[in-house]
C-alpha positions in Angstrom: -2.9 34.3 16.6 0.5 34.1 14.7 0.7 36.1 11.5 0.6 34.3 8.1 4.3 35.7 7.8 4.9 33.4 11.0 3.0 30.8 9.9 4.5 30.6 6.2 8.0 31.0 8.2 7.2 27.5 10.0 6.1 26.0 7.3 8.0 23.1 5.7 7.6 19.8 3.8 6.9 16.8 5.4 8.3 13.3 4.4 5.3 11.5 2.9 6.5 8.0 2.0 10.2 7.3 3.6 9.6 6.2 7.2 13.3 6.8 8.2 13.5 10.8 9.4 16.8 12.2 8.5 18.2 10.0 5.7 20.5 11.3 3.2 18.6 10.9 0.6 15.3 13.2 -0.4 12.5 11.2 -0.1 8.9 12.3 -1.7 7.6 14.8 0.1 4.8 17.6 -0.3 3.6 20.6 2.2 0.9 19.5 4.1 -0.5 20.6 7.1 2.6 23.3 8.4 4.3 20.9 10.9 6.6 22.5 13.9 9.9 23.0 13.9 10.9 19.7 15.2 13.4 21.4 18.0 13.6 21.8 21.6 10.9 24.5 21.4 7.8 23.1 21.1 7.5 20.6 24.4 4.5 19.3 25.0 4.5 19.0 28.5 2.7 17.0 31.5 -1.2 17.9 32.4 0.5 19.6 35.8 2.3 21.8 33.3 0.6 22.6 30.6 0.6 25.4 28.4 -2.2 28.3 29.3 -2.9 28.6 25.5 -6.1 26.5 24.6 -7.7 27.2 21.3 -10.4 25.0 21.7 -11.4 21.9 22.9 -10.2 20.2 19.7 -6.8 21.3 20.6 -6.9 19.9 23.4 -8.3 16.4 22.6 -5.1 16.4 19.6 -2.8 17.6 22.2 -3.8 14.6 24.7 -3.2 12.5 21.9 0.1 13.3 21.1 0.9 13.7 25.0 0.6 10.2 25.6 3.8 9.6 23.3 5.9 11.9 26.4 4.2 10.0 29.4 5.2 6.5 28.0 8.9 7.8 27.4 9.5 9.9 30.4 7.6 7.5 33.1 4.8 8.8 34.2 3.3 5.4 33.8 3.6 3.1 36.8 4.7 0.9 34.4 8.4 -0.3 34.3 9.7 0.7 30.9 11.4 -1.9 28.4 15.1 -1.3 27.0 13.1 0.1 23.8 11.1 2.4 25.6 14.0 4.5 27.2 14.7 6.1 24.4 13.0 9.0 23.2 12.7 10.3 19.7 12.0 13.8 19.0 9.4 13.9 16.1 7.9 16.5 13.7 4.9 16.6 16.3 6.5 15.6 19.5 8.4 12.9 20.9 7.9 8.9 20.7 9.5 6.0 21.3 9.3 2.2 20.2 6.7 -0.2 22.0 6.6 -4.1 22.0 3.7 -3.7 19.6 5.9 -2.1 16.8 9.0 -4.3 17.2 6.7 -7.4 16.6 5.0 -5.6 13.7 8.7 -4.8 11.6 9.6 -8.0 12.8 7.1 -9.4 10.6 7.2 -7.0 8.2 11.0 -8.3 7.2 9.9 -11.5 7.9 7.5 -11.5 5.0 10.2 -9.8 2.6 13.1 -13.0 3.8 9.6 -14.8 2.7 9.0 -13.2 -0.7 12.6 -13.7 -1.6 13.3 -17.4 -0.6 9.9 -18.4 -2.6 11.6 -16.6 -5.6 15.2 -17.6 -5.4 13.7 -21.3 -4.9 11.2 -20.8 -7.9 13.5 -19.2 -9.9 16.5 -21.8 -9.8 14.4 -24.0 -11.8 15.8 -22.4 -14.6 19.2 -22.6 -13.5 19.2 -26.4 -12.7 20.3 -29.2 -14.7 17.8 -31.8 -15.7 19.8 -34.5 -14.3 20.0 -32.4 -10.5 18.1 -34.5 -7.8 16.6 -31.1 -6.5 14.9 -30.1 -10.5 11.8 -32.3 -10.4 10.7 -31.3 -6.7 11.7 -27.4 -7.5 9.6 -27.8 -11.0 6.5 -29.7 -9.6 6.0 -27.3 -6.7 6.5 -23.9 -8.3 2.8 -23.0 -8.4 2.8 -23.8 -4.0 6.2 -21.7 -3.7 4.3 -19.1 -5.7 2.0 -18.6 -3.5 4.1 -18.8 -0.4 6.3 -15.9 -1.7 2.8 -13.8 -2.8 1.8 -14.2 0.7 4.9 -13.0 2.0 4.8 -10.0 0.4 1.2 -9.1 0.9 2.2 -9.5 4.6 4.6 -6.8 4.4 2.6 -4.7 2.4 -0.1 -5.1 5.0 2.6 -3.9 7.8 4.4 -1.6 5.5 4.8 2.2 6.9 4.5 4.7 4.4 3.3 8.4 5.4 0.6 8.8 2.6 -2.4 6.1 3.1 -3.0 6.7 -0.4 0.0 5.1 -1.9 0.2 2.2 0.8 -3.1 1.2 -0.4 -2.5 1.8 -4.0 0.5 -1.2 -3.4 -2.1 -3.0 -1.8 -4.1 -3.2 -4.4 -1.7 -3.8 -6.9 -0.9 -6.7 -4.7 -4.6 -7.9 -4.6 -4.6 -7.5 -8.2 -2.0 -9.5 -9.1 -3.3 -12.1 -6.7 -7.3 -12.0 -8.3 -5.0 -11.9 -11.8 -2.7 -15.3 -10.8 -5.7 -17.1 -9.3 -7.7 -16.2 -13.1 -4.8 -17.8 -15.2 -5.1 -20.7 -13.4 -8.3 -21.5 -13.3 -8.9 -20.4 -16.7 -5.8 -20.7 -19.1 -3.1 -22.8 -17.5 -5.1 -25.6 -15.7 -7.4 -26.0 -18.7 -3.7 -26.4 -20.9 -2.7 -29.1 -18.4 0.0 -26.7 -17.1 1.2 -25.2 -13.8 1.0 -21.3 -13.4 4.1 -20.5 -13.4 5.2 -22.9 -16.4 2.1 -21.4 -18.3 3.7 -17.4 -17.3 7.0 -19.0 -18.5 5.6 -20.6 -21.9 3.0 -17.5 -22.4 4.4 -14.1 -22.0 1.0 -13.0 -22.7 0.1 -13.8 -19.2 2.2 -11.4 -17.9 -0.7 -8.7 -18.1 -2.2 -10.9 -15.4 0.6 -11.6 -12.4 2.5 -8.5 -13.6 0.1 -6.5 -10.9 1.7 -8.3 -8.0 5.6 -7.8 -9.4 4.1 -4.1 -9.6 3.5 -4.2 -6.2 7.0 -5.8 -5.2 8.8 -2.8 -7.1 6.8 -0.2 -5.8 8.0 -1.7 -2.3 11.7 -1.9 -3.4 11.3 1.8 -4.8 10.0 2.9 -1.2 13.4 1.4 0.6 15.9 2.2 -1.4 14.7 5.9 -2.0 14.6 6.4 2.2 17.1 4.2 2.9 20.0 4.6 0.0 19.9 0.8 -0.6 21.8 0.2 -3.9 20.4 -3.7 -4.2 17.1 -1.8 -4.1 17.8 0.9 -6.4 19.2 -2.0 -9.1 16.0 -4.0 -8.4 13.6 -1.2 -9.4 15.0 -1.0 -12.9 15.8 -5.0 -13.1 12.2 -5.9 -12.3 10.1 -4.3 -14.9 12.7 -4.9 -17.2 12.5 -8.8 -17.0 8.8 -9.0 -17.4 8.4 -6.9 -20.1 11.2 -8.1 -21.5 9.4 -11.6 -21.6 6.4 -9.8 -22.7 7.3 -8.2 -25.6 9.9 -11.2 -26.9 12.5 -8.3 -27.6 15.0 -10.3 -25.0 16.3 -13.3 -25.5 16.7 -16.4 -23.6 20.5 -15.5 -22.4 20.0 -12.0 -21.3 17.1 -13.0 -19.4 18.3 -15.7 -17.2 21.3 -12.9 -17.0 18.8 -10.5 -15.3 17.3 -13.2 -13.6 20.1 -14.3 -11.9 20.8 -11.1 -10.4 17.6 -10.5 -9.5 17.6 -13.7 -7.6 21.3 -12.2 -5.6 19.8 -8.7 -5.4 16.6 -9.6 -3.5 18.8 -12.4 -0.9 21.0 -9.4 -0.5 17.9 -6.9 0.1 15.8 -9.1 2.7 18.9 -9.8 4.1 19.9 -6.3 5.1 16.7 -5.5 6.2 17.9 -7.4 9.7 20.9 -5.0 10.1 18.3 -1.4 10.1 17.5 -0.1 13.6 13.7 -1.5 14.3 12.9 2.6 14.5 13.7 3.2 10.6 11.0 0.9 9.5 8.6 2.4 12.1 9.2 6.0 11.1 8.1 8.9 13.0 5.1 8.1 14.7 3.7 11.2 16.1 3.4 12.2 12.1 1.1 8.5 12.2 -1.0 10.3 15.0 -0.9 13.3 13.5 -3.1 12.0 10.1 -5.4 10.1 12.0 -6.6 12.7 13.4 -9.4 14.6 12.3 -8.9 17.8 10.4 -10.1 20.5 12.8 -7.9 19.2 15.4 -5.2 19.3 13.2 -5.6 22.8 13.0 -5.9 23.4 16.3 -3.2 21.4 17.3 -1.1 23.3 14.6 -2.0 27.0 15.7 -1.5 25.7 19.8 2.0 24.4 19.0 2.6 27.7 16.6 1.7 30.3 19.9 3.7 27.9 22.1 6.8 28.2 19.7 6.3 32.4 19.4 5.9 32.1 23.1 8.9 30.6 23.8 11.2 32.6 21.3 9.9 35.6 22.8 11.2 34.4 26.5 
């Protein structure tokens, strides 16, 4: 049994929200469980080879767990391995490696953002185009159905998002669903009542804003979580710009011109954001999944797991 000397000397923070492992930036973090060092010294090897140190039985159910990440990567499968598959990455808890099942899942996860931010930019122009523009009526008369396509987008990737602490991916979540419950409300109750779209009753009542504002809550919250892993300036500028339009149009302290000034780069901002999202390796926005394995498992083995890889380390700095 390491001492707590060793055991303090191992420990270190782990990333809790950015997915991305290694980014320049320092991404929210706190000291959870003490992870390994995540170096060539703790291998978790084959069953033919393992380790003689077993803790307990919960060890060894974690350390099967985490195994399975090696055996797809190095081939013990009989299965031929995918382009993706070949290469290995060397997490906080052992290596992994990217599967057809998470390239479909940030595939849709982007998808959903290109979503949320065509819904707006088309929403959005209304203000921008002339009365006498072919385009205006059909952009005005369908805002509330664009609306709804760009919600849906976003709780799409908010559903797929990867963020380390459940808490805070489920705290977006809600502020998603609470926006939704809160659009659906104004609608029903104030806007259809006034003989008014949703949007054009948001537009004409700033009031309303304490009602949609939960799901533009959500959409920062999302923006704050990329560009703090990622060092994404267009997602930095959209944190600040967000908040400030609605409450802004809230309180009546801004007028018209600075507005549609913040609007409009909102509207370039977000294009440029989902955009870019297409030029990231499919690995940043899974992050490092044997930290996802890790949490789901239940505490004791998490202990047990922690104090096996600990001996295994000491073991192998003494040879």
């Amino acid at each position: 049994m390491p001492s707590s000397n060793q055991i303090t000397e191992i420990s270190k923070p782990v990333p809790l929200i950015c997915p991305k492992m290694g980014s320049r930036m320092l991404c929210l973090s706190a000291t959870v469980v003490p992870p390994p060092a995540p170096a060539p010294a703790v291998k978790l090897t084959t069953s033919n080879n393992m380790s003689p140190i077993f803790l307990s039985s919960s060890a060894d159910k974690a350390s099967a767990r985490l195994q399975s990440f090696r055996r797809r990567a190095v081939g013990e499968s009989s299965q031929p391995q995918t382009s993706l598959a070949e290469t290995v990455y060397q997490g906080v808890y052992g290596p992994w490696s990217v599967d057809s099942t998470d390239v479909r899942e940030v595939i849709l996860y982007r998808s959903g953002l290109v979503t949320a931010a065509t819904s707006f930019v088309v929403a959005a122009s209304a203000a921008f185009l002339p009365d006498s523009f072919f385009l205006t009526d059909i952009v005005k008369h369908n805002l509330d159905f664009v609306y709804a396509i760009g919600a849906g987008g976003l709780g799409l990737s908010l559903f797929l998002i990867h963020i380390y602490v459940t808490e805070i991916k489920r705290t977006l979540q809600a502020f998603w669903g609470l926006g939704v419950a809160g659009s659906f409300a104004t609608y029903a109750c104030l806007a259809r009542p006034a003989g008014d779209g949703l949007v054009q009753y948001v537009v004409d009542n700033p009031v309303a804003i304490w009602f949609v504002g939960p799901l533009f809550a959500s959409l920062t919250g999302l923006v704050f979580k990329e560009g703090l892993c990622y060092g994404k300036l267009e997602a930095g500028i959209l944190t600040f710009i967000i908040p400030t339009v609605l409450l802004g149009h809230l309180s009546g302290l801004m007028d018209d011109g600075a507005k549609l000034s913040l609007l409009g780069l909102w509207m370039a901002l977000f294009v440029i954001f989902a955009g870019r999202k297409f030029t990231q390796p499919i690995k940043d926005d899974i992050g490092d999944k044997s930290v996802f394995t890790f949490n789901s498992l239940p505490e004791d083995e998490k202990m047990a797991l922690i104090q096996k890889l600990e001996q295994q380390k000491l073991s192998q700095d003494v040879d």
